[in-house]
ROSE-4610 file (N, C-alpha, C; in Angstrom, 1 decimal, always signed):
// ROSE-4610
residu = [X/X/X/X/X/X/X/X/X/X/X/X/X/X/X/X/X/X/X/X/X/X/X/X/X/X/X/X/X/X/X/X/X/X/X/X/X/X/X/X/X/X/X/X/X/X/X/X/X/X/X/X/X/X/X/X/X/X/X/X/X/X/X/X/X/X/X/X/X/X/X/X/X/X/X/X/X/X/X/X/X/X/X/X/X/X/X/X/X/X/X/X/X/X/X/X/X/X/X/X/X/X/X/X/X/X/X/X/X/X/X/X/X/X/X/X/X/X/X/X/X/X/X/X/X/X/X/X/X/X/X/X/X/X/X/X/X/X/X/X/X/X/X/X/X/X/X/X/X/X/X/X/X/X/X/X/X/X/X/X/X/X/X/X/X/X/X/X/X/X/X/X/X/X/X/X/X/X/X/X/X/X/X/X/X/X/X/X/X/X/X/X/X/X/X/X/X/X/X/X/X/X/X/X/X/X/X/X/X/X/X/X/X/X/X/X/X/X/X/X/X/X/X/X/X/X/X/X/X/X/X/X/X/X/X/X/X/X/X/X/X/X/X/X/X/X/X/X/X/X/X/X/X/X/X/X/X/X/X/X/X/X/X/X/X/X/X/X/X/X/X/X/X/X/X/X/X/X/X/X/X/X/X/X/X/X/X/X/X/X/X/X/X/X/X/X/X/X/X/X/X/X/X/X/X/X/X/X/X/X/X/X/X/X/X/X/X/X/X/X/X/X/X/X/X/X/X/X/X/X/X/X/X/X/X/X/X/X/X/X/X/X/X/X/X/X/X/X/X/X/X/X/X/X/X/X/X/X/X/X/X/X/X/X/X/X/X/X/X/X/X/X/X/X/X/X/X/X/X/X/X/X/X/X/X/X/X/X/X/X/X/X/X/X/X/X/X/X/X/X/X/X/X/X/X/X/X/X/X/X/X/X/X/X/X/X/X/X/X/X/X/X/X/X/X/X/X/X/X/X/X/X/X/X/X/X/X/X/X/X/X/X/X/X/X/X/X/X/X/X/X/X/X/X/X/X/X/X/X/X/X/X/X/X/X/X/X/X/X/X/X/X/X/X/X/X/X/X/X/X/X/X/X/X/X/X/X/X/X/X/X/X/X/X/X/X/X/X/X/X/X]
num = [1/1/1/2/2/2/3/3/3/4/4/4/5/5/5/6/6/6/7/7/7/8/8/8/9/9/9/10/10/10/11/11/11/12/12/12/13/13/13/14/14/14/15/15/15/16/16/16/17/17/17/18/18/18/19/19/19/20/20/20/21/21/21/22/22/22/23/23/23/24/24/24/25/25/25/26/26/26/27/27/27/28/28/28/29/29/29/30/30/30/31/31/31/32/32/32/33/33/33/34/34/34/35/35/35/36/36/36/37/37/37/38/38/38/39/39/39/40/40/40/41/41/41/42/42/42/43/43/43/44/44/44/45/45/45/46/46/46/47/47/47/48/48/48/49/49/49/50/50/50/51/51/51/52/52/52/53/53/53/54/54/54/55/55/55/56/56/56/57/57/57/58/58/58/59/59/59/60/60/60/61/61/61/62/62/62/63/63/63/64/64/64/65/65/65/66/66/66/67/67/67/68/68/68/69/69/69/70/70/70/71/71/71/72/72/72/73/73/73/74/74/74/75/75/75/76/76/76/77/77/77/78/78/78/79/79/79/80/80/80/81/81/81/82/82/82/83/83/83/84/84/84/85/85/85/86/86/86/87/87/87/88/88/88/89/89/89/90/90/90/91/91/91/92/92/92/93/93/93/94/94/94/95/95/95/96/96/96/97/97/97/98/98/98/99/99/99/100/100/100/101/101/101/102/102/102/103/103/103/104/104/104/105/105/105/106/106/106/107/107/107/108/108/108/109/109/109/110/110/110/111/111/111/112/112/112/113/113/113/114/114/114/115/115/115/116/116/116/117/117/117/118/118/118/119/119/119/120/120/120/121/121/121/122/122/122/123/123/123/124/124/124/125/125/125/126/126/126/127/127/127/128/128/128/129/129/129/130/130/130/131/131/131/132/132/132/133/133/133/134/134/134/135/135/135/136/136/136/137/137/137/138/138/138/139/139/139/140/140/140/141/141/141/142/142/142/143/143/143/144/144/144/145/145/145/146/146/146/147/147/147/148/148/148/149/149/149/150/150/150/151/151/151/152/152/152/153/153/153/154/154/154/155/155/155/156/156/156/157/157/157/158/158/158/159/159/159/160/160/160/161/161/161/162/162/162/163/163/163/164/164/164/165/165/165/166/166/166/167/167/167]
x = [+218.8/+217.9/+217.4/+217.1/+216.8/+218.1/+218.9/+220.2/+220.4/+220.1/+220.0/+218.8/+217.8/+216.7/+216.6/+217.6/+217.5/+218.7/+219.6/+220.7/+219.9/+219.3/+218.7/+217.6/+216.7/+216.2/+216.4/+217.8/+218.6/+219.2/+219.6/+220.7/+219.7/+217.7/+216.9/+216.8/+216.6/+216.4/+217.0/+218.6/+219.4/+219.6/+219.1/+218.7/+217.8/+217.0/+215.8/+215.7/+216.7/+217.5/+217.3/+216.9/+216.7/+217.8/+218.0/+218.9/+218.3/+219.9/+220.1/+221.2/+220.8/+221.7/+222.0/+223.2/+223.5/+224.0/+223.7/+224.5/+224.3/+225.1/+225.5/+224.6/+223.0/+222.9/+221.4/+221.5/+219.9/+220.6/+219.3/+219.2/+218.0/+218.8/+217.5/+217.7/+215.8/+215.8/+215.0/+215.4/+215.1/+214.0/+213.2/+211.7/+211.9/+211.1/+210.4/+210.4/+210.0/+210.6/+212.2/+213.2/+214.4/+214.9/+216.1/+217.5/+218.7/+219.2/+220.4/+221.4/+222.6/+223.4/+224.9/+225.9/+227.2/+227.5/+227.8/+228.0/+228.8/+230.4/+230.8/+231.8/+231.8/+232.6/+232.3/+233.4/+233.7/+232.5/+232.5/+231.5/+229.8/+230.2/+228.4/+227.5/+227.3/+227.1/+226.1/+225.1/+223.9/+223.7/+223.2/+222.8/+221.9/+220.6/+219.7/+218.9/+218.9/+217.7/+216.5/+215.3/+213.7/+213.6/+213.4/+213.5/+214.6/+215.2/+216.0/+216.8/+215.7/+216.6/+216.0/+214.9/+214.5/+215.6/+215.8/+216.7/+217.7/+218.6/+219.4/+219.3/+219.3/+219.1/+220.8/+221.3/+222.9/+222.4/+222.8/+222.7/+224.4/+223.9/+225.8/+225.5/+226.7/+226.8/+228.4/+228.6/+230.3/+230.6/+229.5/+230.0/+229.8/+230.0/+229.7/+230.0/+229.2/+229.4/+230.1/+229.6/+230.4/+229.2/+229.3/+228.2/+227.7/+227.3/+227.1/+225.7/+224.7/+223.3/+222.3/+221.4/+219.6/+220.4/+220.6/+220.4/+221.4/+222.7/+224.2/+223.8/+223.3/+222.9/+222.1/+220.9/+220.0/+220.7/+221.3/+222.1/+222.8/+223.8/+224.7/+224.0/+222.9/+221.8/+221.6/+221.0/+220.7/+221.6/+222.9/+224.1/+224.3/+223.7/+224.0/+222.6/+221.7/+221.2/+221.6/+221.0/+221.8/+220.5/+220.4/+219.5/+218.6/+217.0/+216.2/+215.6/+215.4/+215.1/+214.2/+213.0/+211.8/+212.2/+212.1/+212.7/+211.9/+211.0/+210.0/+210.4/+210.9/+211.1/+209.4/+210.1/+209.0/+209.4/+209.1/+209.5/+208.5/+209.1/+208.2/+208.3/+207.8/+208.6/+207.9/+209.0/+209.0/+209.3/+208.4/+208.2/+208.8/+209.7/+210.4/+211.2/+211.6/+212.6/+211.9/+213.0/+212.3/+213.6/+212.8/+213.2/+213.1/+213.8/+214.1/+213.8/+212.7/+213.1/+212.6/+213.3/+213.6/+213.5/+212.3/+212.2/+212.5/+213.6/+214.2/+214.0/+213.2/+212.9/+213.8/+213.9/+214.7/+215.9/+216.6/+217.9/+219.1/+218.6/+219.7/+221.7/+222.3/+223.9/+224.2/+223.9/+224.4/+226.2/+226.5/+228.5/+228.4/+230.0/+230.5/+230.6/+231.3/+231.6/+232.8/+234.1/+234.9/+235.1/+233.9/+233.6/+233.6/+234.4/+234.2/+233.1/+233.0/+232.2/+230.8/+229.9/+228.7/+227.3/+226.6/+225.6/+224.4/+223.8/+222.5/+221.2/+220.4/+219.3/+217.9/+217.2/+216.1/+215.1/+214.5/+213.1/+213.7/+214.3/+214.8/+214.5/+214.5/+214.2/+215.3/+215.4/+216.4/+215.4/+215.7/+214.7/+215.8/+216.0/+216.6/+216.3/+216.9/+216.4/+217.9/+217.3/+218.3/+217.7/+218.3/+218.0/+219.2/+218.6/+219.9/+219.9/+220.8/+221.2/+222.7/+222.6/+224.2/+225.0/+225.1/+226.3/+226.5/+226.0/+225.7/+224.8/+224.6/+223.3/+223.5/+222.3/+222.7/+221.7/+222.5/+221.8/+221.5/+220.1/+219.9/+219.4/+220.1/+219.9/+219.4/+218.6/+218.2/+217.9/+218.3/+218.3/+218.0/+217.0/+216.5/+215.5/+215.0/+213.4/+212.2/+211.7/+211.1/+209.9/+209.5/+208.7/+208.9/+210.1/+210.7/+210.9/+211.4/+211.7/+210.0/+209.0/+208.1/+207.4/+207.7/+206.8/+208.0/+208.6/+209.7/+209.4/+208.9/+209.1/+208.0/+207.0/+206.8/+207.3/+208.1/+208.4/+210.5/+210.5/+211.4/+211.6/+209.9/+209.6/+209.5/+209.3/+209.1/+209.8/+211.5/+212.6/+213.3/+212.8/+213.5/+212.9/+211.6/+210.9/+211.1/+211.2/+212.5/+213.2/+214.2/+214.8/+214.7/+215.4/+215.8/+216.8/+217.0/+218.7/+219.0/+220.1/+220.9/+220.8/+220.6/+220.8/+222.0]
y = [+39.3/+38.4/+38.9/+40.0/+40.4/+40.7/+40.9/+40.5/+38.9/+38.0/+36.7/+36.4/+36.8/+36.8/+37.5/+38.6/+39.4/+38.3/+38.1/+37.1/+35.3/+34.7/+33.8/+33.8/+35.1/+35.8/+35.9/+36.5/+37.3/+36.3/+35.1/+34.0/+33.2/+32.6/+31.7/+32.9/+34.3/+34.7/+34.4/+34.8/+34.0/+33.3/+32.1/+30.6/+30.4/+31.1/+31.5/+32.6/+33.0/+33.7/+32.9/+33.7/+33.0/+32.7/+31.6/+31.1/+31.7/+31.5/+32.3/+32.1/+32.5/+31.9/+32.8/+33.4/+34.7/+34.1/+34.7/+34.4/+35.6/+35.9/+37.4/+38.4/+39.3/+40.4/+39.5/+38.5/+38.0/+37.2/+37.2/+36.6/+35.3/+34.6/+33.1/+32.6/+32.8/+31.9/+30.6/+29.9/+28.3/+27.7/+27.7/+27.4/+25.5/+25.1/+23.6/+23.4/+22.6/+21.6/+21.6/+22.5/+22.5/+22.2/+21.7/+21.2/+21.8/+22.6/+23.4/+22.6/+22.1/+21.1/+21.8/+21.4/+21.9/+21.5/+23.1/+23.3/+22.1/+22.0/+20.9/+21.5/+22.6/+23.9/+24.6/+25.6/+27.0/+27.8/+26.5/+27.0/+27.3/+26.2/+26.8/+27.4/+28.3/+29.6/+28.8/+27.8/+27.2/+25.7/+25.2/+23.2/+22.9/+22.4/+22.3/+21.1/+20.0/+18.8/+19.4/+18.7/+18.9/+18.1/+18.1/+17.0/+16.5/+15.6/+15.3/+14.1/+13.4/+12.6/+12.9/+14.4/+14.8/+14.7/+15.3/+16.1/+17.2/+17.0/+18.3/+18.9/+21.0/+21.7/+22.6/+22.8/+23.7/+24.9/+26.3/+27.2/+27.5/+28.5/+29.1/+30.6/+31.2/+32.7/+32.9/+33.2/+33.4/+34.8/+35.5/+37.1/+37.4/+39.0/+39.8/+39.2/+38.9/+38.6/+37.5/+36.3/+34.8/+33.8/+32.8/+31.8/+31.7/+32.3/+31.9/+32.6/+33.3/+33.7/+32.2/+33.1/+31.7/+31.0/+31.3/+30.2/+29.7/+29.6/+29.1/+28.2/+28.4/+27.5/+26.4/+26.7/+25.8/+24.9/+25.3/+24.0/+23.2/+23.9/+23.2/+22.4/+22.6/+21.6/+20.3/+20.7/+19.8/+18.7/+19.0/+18.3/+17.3/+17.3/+16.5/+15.3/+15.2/+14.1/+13.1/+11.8/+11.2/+11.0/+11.1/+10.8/+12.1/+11.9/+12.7/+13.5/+15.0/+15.7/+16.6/+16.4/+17.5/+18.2/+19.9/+21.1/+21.6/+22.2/+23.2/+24.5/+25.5/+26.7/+27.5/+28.1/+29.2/+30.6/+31.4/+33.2/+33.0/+33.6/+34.0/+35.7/+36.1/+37.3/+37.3/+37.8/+37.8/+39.4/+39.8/+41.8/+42.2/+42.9/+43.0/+42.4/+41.1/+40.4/+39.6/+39.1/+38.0/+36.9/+35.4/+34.3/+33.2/+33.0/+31.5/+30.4/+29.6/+28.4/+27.1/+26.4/+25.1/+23.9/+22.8/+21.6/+21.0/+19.6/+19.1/+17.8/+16.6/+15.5/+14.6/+13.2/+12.3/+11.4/+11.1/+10.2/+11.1/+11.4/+12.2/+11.2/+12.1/+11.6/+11.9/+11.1/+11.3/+11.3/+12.2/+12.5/+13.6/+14.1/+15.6/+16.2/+17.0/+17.8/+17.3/+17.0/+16.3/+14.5/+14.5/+12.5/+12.0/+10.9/+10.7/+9.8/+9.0/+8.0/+8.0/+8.6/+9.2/+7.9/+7.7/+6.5/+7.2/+6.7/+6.9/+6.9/+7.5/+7.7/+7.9/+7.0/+6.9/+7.3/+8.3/+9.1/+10.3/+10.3/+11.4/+13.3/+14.2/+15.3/+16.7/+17.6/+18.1/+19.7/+20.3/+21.2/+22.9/+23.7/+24.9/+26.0/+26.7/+28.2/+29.3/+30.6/+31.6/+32.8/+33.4/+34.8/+35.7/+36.5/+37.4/+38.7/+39.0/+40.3/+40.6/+42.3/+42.7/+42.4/+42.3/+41.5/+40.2/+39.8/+38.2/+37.7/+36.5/+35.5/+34.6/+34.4/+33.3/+32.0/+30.9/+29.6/+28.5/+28.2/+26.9/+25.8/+24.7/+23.5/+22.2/+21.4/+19.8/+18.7/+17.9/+16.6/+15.5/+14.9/+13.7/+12.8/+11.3/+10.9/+12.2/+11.8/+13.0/+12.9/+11.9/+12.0/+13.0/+12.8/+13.5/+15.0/+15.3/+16.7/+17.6/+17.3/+17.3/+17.7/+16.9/+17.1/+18.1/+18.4/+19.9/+21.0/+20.9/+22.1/+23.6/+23.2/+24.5/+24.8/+24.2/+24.6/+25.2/+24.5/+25.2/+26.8/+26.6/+28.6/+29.1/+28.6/+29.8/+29.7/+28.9/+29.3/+30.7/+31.2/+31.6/+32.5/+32.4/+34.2/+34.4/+33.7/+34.5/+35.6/+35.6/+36.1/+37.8/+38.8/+40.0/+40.8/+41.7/+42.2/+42.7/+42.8/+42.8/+44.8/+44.5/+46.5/+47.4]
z = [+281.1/+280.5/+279.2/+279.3/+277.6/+276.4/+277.2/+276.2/+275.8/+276.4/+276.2/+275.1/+275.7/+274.7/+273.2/+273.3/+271.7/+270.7/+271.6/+271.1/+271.0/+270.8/+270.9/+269.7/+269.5/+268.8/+267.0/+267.3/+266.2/+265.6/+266.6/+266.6/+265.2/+265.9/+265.1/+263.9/+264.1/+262.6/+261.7/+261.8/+260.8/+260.3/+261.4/+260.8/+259.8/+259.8/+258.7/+257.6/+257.2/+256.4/+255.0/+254.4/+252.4/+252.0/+251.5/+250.7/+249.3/+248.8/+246.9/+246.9/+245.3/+244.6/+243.6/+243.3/+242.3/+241.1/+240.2/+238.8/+238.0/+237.7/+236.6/+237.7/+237.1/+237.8/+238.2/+238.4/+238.9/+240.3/+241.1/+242.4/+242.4/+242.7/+242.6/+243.9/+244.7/+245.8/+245.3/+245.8/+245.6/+247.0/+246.5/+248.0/+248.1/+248.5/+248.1/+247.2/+246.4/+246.8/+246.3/+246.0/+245.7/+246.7/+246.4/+247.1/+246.8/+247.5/+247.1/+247.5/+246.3/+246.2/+245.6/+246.2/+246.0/+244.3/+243.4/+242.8/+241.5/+242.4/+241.5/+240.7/+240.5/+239.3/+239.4/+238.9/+238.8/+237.9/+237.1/+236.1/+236.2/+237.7/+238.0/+239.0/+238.8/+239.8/+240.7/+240.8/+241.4/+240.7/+242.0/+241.7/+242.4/+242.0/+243.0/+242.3/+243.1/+242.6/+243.3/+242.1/+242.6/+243.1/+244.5/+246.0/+245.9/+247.1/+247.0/+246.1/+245.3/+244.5/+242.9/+242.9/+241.7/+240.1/+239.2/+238.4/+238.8/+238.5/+239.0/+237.8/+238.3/+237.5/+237.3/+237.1/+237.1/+236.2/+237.1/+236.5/+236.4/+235.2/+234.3/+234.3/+234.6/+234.5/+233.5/+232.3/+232.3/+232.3/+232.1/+232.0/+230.7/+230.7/+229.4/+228.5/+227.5/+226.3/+226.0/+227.1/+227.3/+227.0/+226.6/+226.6/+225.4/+224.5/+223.2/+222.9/+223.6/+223.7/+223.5/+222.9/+222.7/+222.1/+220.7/+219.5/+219.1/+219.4/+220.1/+220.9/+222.0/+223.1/+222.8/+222.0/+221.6/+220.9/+219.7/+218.7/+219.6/+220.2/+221.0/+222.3/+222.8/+223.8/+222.6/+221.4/+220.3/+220.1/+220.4/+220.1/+221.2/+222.2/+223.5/+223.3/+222.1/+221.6/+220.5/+220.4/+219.4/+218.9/+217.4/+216.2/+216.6/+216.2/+216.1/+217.5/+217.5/+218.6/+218.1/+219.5/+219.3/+220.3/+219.5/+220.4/+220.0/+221.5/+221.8/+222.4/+222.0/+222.3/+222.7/+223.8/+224.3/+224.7/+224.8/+225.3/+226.8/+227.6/+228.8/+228.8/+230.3/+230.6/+231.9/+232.3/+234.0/+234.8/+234.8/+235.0/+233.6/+233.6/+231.7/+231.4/+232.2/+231.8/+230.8/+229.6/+228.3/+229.0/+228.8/+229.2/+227.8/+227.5/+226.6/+227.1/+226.7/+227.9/+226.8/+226.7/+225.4/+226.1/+225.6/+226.3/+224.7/+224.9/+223.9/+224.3/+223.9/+223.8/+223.0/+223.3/+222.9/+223.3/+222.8/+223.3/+223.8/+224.8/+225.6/+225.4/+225.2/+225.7/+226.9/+228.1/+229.3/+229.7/+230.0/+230.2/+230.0/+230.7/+231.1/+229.9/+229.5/+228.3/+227.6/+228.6/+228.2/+228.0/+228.3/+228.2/+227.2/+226.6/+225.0/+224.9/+225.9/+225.9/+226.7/+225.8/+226.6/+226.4/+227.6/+227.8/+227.1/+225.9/+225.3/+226.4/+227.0/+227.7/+226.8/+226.4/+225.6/+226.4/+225.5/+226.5/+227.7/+227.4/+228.4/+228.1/+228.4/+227.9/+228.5/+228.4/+228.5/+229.0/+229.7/+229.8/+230.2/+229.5/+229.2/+229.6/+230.2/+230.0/+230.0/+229.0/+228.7/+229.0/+229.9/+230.2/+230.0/+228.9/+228.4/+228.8/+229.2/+230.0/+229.4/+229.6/+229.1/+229.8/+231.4/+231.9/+231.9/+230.5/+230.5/+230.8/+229.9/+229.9/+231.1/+231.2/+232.5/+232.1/+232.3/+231.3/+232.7/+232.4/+233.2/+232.5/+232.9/+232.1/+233.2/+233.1/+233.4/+232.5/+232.4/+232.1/+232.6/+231.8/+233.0/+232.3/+233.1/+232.1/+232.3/+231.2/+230.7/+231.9/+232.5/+233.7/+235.1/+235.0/+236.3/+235.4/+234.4/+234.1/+233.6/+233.9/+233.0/+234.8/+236.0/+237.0/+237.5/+237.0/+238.0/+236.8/+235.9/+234.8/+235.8/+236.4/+236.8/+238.0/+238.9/+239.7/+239.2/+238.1/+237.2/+237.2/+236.2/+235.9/+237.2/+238.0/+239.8/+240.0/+239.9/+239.9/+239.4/+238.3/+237.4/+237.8/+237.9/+237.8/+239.5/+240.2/+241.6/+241.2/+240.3/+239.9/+240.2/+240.6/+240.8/+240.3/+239.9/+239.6/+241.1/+240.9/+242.4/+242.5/+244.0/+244.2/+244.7]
């Protein structure tokens, strides 16, 4: 009977086991209201909408010295607007880690990377973050009306500052 009981036990702990999500040398657990959602590519180490039909957020890991750092990234975020964009850059820091984190307003270009023909999204906002480390940056990006990305932005930053280096 108590072998039954430790196995039944052991069995619900598991079940209750933290979800994460690795990319380069950080660990991101994802609480409420996130939604951990199947990747999609190689390229993306993590996918999680805020609730279930919130913004999806896609985090990127490419490895040392892959991705382009902050201000590579930023232009090239800039590029995924059509006409004029207000980009608000901020520094965090999360224990000594320094965090990049870019909210970019305006006429978003909704489509993949290889899409030639991308749908103009007016009012939409774009919400970034770069965390640079020497085994690589690790980049998280959302896109969405600026309503919806604007009520996930701090449950965003308690994403990020999850974050751990692995042991």
């Amino acid at each position: 009977m108590k072998a039954i009981l430790f196995l039944f036990l052991f069995g619900a702990s598991s079940l209750l086991a933290e979800i994460s999500i690795k990319a380069g040398s950080f660990k991101f657990i994802p609480t409420a209201p996130w939604v951990v959602q199947e990747p999609g590519s190689h390229m993306v180490k993590g996918a999680l909408t805020h609730t279930a039909k919130g913004p999806l957020v896609k985090i990127y890991h490419f490895g040392e010295g892959q991705g382009g750092g902050i201000e590579a990234n930023i232009k090239r975020w800039q590029k995924q607007f059509d006409g004029e964009v207000k980009v608000t850059p901020e520094e965090k820091t999360y224990g000594k880690q320094k965090v990049a984190i870019v909210t970019m307003d305006g006429t978003f270009l909704e489509g993949g990377i290889m899409q030639r023909n991308k749908t103009p999204r007016a009012g939409w906002t774009l919400l970034g973050a770069i965390i640079p480390h020497p085994s690589g940056d690790v980049f998280f990006k959302a896109a969405g009306p600026t309503a919806e990305i604007m009520k996930a932005k701090k449950d965003f930053e308690t994403l990020i500052a999850s974050a751990f280096f692995k042991q």
